[in-house]
Biopython code that builds the backbone (N, CA, C, O; Angstrom):
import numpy as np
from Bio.PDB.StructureBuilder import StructureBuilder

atoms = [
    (1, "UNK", "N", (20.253, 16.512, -15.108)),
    (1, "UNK", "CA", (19.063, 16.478, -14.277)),
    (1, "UNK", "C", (19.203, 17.541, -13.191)),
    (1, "UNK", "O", (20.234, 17.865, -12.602)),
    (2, "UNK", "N", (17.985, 18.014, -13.042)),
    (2, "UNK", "CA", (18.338, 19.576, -12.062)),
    (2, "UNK", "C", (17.996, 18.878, -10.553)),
    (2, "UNK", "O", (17.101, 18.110, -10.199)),
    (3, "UNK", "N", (18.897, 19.377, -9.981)),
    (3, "UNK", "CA", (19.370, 18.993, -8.149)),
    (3, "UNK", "C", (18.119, 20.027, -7.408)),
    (3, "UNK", "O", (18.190, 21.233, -7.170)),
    (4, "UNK", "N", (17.015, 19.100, -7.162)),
    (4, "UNK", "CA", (16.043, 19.073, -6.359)),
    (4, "UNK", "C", (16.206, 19.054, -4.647)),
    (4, "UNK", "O", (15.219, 19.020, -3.911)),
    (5, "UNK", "N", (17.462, 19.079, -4.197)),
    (5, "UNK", "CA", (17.777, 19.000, -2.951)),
    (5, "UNK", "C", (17.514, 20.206, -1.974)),
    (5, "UNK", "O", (17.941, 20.057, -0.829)),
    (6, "UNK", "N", (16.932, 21.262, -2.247)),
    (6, "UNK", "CA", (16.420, 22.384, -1.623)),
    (6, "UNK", "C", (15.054, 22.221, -1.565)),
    (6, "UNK", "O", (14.591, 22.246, -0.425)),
    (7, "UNK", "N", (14.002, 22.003, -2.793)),
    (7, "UNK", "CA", (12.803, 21.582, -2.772)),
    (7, "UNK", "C", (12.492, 20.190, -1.696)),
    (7, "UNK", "O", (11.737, 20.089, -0.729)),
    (8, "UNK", "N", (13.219, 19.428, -2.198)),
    (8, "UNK", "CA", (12.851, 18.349, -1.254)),
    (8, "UNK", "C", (13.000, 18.785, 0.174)),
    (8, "UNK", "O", (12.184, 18.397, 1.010)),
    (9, "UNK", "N", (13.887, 19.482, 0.461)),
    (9, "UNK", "CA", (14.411, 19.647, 1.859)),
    (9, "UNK", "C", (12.990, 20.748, 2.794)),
    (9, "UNK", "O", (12.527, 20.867, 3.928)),
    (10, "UNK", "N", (12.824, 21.256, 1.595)),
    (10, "UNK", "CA", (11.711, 22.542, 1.957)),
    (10, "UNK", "C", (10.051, 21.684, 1.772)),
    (10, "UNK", "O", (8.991, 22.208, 2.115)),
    (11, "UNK", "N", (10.129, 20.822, 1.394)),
    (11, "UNK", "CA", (8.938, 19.763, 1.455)),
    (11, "UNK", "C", (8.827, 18.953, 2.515)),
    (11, "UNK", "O", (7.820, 18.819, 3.211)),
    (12, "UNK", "N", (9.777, 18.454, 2.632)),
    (12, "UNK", "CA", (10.015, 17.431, 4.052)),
    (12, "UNK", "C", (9.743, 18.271, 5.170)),
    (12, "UNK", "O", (8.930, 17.860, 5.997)),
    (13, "UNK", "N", (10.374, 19.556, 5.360)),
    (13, "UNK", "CA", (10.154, 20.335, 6.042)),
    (13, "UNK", "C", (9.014, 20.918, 6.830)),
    (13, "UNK", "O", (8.783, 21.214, 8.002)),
    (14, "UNK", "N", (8.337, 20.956, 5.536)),
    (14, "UNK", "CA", (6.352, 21.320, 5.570)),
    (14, "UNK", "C", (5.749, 19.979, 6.146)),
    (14, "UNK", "O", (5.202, 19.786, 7.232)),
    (15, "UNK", "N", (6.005, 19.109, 5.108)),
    (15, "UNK", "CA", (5.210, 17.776, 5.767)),
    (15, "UNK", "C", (5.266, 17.642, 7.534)),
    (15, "UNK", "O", (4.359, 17.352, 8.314)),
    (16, "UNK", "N", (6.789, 17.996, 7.809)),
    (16, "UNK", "CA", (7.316, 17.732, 9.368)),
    (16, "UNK", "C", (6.168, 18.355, 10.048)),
    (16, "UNK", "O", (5.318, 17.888, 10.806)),
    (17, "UNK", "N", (6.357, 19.457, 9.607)),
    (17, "UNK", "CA", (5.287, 20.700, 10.138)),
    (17, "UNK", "C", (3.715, 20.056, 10.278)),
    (17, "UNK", "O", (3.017, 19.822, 11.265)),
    (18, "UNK", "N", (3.622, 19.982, 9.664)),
    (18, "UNK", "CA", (1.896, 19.213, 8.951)),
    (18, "UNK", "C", (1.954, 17.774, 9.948)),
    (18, "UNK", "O", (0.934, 17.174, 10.286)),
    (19, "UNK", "N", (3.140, 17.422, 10.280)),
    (19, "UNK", "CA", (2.868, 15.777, 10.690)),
    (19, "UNK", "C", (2.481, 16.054, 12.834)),
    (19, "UNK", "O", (1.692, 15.558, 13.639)),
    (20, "UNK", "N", (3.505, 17.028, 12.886)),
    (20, "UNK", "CA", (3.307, 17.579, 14.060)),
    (20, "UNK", "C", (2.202, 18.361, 14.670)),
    (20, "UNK", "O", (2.068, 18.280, 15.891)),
    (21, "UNK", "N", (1.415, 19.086, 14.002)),
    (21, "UNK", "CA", (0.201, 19.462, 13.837)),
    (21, "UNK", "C", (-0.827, 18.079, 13.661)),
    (21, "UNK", "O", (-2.025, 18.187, 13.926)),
    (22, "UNK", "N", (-0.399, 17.128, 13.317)),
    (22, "UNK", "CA", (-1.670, 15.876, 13.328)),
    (22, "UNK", "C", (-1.291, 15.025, 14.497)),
    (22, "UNK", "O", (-2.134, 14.201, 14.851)),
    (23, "UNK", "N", (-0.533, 15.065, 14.941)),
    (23, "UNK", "CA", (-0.028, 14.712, 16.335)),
    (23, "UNK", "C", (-0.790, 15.551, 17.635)),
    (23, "UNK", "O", (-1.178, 14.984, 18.656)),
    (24, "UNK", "N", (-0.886, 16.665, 17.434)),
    (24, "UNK", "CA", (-1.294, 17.267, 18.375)),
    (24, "UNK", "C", (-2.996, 17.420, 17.960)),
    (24, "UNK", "O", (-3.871, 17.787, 18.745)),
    (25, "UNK", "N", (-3.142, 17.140, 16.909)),
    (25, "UNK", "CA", (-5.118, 16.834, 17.081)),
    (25, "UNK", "C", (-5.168, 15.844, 17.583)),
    (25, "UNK", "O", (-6.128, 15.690, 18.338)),
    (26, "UNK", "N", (-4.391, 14.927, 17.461)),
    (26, "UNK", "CA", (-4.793, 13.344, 17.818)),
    (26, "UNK", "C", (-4.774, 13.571, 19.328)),
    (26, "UNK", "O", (-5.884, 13.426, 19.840)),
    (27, "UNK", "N", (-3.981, 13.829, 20.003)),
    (27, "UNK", "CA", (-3.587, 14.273, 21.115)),
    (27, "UNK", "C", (-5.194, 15.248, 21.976)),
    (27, "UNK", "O", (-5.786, 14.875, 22.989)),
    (28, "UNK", "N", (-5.485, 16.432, 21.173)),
    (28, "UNK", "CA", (-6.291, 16.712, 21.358)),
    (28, "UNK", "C", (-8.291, 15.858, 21.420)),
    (28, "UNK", "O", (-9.252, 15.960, 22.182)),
    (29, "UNK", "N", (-8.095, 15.369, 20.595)),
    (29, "UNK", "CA", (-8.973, 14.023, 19.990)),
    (29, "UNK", "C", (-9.540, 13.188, 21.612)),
    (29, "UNK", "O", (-10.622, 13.069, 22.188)),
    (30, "UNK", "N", (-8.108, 12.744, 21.877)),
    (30, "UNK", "CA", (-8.222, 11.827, 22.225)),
    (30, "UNK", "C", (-8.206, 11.833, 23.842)),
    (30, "UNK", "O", (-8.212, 10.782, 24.484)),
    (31, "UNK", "N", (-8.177, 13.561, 24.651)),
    (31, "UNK", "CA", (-8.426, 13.950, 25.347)),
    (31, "UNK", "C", (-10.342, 14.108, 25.118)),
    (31, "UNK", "O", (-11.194, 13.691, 25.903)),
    (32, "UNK", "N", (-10.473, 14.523, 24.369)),
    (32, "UNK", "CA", (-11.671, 14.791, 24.074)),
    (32, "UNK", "C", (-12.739, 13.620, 24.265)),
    (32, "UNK", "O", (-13.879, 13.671, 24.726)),
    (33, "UNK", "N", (-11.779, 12.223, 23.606)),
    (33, "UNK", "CA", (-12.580, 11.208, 23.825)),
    (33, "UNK", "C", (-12.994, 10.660, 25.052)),
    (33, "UNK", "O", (-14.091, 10.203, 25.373)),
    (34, "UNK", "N", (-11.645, 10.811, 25.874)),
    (34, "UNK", "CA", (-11.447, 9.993, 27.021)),
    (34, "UNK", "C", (-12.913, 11.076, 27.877)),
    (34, "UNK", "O", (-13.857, 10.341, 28.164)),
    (35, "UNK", "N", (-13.081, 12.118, 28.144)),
    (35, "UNK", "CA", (-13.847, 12.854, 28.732)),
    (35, "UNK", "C", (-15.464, 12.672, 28.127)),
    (35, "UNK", "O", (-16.399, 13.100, 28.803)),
    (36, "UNK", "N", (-15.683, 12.056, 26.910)),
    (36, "UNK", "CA", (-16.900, 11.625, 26.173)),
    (36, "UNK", "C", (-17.357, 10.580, 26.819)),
    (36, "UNK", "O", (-18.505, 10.532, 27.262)),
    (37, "UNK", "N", (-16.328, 9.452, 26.958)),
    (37, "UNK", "CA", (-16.538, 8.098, 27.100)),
    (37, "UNK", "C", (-16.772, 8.187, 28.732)),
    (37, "UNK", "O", (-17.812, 7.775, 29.245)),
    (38, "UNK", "N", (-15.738, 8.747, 29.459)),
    (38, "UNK", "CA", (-16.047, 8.843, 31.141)),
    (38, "UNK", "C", (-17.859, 9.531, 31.270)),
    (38, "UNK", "O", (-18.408, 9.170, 32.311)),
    (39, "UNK", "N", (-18.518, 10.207, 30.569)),
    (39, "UNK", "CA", (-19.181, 10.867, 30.484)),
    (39, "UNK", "C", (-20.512, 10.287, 30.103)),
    (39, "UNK", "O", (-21.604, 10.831, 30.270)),
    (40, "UNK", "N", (-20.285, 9.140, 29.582)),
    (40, "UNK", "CA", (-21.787, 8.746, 29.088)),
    (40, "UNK", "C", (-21.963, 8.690, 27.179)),
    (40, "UNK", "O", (-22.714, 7.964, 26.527)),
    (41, "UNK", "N", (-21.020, 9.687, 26.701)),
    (41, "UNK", "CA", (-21.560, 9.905, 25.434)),
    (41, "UNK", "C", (-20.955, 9.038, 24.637)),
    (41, "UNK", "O", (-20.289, 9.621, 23.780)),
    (42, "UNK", "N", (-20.894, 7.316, 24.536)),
    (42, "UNK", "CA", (-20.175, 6.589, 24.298)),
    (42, "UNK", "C", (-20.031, 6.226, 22.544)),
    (42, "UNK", "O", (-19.110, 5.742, 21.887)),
    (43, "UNK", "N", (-21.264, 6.665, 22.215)),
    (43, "UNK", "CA", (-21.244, 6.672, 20.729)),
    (43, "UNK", "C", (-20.181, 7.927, 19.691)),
    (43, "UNK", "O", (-19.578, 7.868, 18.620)),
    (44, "UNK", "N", (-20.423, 9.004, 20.777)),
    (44, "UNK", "CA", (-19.873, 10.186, 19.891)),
    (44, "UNK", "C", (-17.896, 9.709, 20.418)),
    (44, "UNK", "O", (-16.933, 9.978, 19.700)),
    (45, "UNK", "N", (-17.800, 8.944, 21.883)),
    (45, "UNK", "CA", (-16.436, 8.947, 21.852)),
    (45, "UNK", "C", (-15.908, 7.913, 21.102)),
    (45, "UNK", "O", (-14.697, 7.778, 21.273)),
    (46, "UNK", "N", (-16.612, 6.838, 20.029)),
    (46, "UNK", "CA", (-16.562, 5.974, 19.237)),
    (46, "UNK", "C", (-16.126, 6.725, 18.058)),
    (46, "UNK", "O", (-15.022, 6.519, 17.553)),
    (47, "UNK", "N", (-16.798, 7.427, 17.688)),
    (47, "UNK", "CA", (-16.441, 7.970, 16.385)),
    (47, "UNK", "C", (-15.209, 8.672, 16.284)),
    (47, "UNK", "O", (-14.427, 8.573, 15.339)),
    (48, "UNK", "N", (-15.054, 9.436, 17.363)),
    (48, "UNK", "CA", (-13.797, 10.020, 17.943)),
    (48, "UNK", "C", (-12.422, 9.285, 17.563)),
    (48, "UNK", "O", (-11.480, 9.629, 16.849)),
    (49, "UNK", "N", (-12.753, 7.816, 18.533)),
    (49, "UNK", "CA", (-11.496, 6.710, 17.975)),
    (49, "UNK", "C", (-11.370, 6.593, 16.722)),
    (49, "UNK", "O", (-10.232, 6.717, 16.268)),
    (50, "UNK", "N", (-12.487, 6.323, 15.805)),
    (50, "UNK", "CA", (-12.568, 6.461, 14.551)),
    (50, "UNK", "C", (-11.909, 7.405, 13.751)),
    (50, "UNK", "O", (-11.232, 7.103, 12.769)),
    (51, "UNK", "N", (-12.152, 8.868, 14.274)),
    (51, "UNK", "CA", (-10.485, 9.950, 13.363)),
    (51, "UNK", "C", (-9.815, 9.604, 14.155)),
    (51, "UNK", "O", (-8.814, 10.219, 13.785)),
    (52, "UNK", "N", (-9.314, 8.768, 15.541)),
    (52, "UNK", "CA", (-7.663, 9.111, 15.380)),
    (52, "UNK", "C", (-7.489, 8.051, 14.818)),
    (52, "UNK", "O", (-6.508, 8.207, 14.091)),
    (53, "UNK", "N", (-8.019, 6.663, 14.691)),
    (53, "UNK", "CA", (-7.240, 5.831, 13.479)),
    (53, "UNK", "C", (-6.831, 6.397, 12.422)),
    (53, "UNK", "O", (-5.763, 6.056, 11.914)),
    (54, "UNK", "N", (-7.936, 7.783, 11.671)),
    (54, "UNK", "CA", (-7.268, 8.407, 10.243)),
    (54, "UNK", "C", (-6.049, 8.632, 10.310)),
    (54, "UNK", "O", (-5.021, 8.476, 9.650)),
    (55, "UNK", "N", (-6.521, 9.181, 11.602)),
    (55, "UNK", "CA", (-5.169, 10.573, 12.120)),
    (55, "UNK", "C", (-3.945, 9.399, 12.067)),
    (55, "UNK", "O", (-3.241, 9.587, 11.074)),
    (56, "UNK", "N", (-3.512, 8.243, 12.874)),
    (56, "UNK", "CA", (-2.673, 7.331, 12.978)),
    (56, "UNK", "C", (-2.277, 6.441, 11.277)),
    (56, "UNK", "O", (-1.143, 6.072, 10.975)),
    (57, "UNK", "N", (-3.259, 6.301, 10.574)),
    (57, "UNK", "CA", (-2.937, 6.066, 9.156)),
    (57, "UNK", "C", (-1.910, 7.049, 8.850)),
    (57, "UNK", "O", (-0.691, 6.877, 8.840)),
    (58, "UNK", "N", (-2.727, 8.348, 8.543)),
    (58, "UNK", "CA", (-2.278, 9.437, 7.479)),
    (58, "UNK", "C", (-0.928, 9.824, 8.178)),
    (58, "UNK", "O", (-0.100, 10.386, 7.462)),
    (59, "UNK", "N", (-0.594, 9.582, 9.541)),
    (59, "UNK", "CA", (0.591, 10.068, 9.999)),
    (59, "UNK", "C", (1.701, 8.992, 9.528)),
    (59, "UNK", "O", (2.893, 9.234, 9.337)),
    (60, "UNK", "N", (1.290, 8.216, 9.438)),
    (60, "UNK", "CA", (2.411, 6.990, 8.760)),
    (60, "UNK", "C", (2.708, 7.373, 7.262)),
    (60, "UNK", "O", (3.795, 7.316, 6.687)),
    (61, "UNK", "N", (1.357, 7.819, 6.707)),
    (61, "UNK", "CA", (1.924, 8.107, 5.159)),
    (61, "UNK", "C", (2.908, 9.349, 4.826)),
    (61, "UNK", "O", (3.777, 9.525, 3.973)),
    (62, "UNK", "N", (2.504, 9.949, 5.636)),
    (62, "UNK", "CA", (3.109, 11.025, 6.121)),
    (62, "UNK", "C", (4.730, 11.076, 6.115)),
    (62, "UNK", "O", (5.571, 11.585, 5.374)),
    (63, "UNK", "N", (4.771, 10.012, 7.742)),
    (63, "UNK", "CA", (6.105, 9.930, 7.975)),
    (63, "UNK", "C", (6.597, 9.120, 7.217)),
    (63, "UNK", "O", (7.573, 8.684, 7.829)),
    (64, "UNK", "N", (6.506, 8.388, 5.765)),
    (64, "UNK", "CA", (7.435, 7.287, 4.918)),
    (64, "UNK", "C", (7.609, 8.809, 4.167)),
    (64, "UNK", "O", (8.692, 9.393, 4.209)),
    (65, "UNK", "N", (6.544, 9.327, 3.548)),
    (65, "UNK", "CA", (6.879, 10.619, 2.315)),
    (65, "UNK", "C", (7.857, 11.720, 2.997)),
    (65, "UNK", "O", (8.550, 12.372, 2.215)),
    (66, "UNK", "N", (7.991, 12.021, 4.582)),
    (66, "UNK", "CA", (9.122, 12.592, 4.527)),
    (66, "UNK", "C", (10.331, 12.092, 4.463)),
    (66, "UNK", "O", (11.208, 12.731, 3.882)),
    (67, "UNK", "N", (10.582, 10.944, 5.005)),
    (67, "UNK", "CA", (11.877, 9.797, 4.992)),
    (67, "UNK", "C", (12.243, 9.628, 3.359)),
    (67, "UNK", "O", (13.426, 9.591, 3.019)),
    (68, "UNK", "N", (11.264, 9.536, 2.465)),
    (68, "UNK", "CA", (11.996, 9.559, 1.276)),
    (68, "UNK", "C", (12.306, 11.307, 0.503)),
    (68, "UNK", "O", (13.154, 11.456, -0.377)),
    (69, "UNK", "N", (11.796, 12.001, 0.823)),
    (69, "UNK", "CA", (11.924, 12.806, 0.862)),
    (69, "UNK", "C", (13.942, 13.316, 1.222)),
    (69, "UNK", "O", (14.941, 13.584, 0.554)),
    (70, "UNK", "N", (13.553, 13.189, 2.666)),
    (70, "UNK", "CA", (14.736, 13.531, 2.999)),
    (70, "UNK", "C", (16.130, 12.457, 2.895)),
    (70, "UNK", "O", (17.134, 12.683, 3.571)),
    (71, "UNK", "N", (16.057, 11.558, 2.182)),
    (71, "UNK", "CA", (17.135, 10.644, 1.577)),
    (71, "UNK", "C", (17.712, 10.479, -0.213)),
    (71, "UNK", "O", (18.671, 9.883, -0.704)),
    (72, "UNK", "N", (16.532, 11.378, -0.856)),
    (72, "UNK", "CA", (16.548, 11.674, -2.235)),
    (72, "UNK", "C", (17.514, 12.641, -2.274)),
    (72, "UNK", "O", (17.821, 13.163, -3.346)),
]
sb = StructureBuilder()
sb.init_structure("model")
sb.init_model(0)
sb.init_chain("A")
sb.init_seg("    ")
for serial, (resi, resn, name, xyz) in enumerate(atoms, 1):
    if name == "N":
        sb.init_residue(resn, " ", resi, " ")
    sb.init_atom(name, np.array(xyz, "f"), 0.0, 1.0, " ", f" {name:<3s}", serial, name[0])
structure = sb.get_structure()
């Protein structure tokens, strides 16, 4: 069986990359919201919460696929 331990390592790697980048939209997001909601525009800072729940899902799927990743 061929030793996948460079691929994986170079996958986990990307994902890291990719997971940290959804960290910092959420981050961004959620600056965005807080200034919606102080603001009056309470519907659009609703929806707002609404992607960062994605954002908070997909970062979990995220972070299990690099953990197995990097233990394979």
């Amino acid at each position: 069986m061929p030793d996948n331990s460079d691929a994986n390592i170079a996958t986990a790697d990307a994902l890291t990359l990719l997971l940290h980048n959804q960290h910092a939209i959420g981050a961004a997001i959620d600056e965005v919201t807080k200034w919606l909601s102080e603001n009056g525009v309470k519907d659009v800072a609703l929806n707002a919460v609404m992607a960062m729940e994605t954002l908070d899902t997909n970062a979990q799927a995220l972070t299990d696929a690099i953990m197995r990743l990097r233990q394979s």
